[in-house]
C-alpha positions in Angstrom: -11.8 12.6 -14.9 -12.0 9.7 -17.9 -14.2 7.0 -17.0 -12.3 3.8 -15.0 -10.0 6.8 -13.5 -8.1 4.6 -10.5 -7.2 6.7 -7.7 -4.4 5.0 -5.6 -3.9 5.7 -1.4 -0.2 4.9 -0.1 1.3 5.3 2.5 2.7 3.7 5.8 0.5 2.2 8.7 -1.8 4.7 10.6 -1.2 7.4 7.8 -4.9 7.5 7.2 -5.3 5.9 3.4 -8.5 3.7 4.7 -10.1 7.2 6.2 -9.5 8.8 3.3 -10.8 6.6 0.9 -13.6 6.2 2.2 -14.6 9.7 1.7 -13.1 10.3 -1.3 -15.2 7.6 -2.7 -18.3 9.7 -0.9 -17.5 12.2 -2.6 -16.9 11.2 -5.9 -19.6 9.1 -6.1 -21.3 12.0 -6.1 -20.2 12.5 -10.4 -20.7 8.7 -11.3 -20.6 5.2 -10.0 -17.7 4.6 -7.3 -16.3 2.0 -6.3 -13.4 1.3 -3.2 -10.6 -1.7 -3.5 -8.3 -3.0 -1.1 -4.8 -4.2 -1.0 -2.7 -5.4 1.6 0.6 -7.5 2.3 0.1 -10.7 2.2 -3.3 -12.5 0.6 -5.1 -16.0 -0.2 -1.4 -18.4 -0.2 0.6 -16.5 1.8 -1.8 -15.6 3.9 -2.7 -18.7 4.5 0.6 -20.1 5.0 1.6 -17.3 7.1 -0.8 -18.0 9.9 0.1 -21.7 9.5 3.8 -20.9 10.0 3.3 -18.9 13.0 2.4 -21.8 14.9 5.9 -23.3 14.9 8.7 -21.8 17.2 11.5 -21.9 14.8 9.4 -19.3 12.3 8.0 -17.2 14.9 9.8 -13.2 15.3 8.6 -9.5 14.5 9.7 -9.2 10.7 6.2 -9.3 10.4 4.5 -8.2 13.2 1.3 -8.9 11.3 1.8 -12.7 11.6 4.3 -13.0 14.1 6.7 -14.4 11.9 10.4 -14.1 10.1 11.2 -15.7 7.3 14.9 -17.4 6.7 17.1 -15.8 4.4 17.5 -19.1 2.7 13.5 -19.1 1.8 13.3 -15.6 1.2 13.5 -15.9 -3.4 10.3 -18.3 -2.2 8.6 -16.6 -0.4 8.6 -13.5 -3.0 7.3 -15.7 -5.2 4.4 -16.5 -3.2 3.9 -12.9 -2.0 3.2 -11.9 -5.5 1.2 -14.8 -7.2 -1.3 -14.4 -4.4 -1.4 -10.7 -5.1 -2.0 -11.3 -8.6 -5.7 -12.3 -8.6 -6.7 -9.0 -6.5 -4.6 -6.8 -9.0 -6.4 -8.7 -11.8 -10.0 -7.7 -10.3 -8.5 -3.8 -9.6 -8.3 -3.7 -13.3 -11.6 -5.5 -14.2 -13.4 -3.2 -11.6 -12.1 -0.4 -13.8 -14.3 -0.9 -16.9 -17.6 -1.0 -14.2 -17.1 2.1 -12.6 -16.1 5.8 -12.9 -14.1 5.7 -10.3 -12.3 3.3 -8.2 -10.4 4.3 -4.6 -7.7 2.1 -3.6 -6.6 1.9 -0.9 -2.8 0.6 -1.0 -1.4 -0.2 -4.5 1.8 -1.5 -6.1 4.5 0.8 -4.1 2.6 -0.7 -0.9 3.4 -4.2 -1.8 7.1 -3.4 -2.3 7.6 -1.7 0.9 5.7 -5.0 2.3 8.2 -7.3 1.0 11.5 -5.0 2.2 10.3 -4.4 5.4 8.6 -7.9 6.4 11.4 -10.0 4.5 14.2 -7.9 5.4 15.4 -7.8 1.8 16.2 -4.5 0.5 17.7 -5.7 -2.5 14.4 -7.0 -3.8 14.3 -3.3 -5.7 17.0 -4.5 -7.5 15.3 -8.1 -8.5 13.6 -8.7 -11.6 10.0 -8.6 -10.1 11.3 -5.4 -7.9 11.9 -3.8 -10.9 8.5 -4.8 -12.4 6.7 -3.3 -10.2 8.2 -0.4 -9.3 7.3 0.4 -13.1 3.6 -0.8 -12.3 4.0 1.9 -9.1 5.3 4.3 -11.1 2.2 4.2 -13.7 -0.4 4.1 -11.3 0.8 7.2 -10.1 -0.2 7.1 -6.2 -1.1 9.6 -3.8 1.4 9.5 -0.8 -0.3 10.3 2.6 2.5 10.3 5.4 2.2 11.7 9.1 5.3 12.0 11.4 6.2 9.2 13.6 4.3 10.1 16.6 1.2 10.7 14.7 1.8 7.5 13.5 3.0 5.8 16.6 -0.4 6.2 18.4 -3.1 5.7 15.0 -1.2 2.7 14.4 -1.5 -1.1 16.3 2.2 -2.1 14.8 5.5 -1.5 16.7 6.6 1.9 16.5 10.0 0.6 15.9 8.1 -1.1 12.1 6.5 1.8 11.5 9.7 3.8 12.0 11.7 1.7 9.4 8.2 1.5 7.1 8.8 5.4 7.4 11.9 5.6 5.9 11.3 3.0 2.9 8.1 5.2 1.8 9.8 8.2 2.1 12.7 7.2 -0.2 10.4 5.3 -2.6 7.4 8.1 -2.7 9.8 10.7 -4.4 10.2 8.7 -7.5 6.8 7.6 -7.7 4.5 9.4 -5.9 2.5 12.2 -7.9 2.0 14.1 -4.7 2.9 13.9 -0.8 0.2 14.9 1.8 0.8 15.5 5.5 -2.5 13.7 7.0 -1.2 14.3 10.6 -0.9 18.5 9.4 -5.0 18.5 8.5 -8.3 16.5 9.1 -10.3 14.1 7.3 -12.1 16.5 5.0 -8.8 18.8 4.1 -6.8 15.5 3.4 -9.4 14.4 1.0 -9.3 18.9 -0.3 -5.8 18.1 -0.8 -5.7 15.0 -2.3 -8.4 16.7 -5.1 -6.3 19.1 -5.5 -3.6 17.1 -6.8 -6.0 15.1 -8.7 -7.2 18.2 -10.8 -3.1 19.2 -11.2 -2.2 15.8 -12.5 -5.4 16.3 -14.7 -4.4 19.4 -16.5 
């Protein structure tokens, strides 16, 4: 694979993307210098001010059962907003970390962060949005490897309500057809085939 090759992990909680990056990244270390990178929901500002908004009653629900908190409808167009500037500094080091390495493993990528901000805003017709649209083309080009399970897999890898992971589920499973390269079943195989598999598609996408 051509040097700064970024190999991208989604997939919906428990479905084993932090597992399998880390031995991908074993193993591919192996032809050249490796590197792992890490995205979640929310980071730096809204991280921030989601742990500072879940100490006040009126903000406090399961949207996000991360933080313990639900965003109005009202502040929802905010919210986005800060979602996605405080992602932008850790996509901005994804793509520096690119010309250093060989490799780079990531666990969660763009199609991640969309299903973040439907499911934890409620707000489904942020596909539709502007920035929706922006980075389901950013998805899209980074190509990522969906790893799924069924919901009971899921239900008991997972420290999330199965009820979130249920409706997480459903979002991946309509988004990964457009823009996934590949789908893997981790709850079908074990560590070392799931990392076989994802290879495999690797060295198909390659030809």
């Amino acid at each position: 694979m051509p040097r700064g090759k970024c190999v991208v992990l989604s997939g919906a909680d428990g479905s084993g993307k932090t597992t399998t990056a880390r031995l991908l990244a074993s193993h591919l270390s192996l032809h050249g210098p490796t590197r792992t990178h890490w995205f979640r929901g929310s980071h730096l500002l809204a991280s921030a001010m989601a742990r500072l908004l879940s100490r006040f009653s009126s903000f406090r629900g399961s949207c996000n059962p991360y933080y313990g908190i639900c965003i109005p409808r009202k502040l929802r167009w905010l919210w986005t907003h800060v979602e996605l500037w405080s992602l932008l500094p850790h996509a901005l080091a994804r793509s520096l970390l690119r010309r250093f390495y060989r490799f780079l493993v990531c666990d969660r990528g763009f199609l991640d962060f969309i299903v973040w901000v439907v499911m934890t805003l409620d707000h489904p017709s942020f596909l539709g949005s502007t920035y929706g649209r922006f980075l389901l083309r950013l998805a899209r080009r980074e190509g990522p490897v969906y790893l799924y399970a069924d919901l009971d897999v899921l239900g008991k890898r997972a420290d999330v309500p199965r009820e979130f992971i249920a409706r997480e589920l459903a979002v991946y499973g309509v988004l990964a057809k457009y823009i996934a390269k590949c789908s893997i079943d981790t709850g079908k195989w074990g560590p070392a085939r799931v990392v076989a598999e994802v290879l495999k598609c690797l060295e198909k996408r390659r030809r």
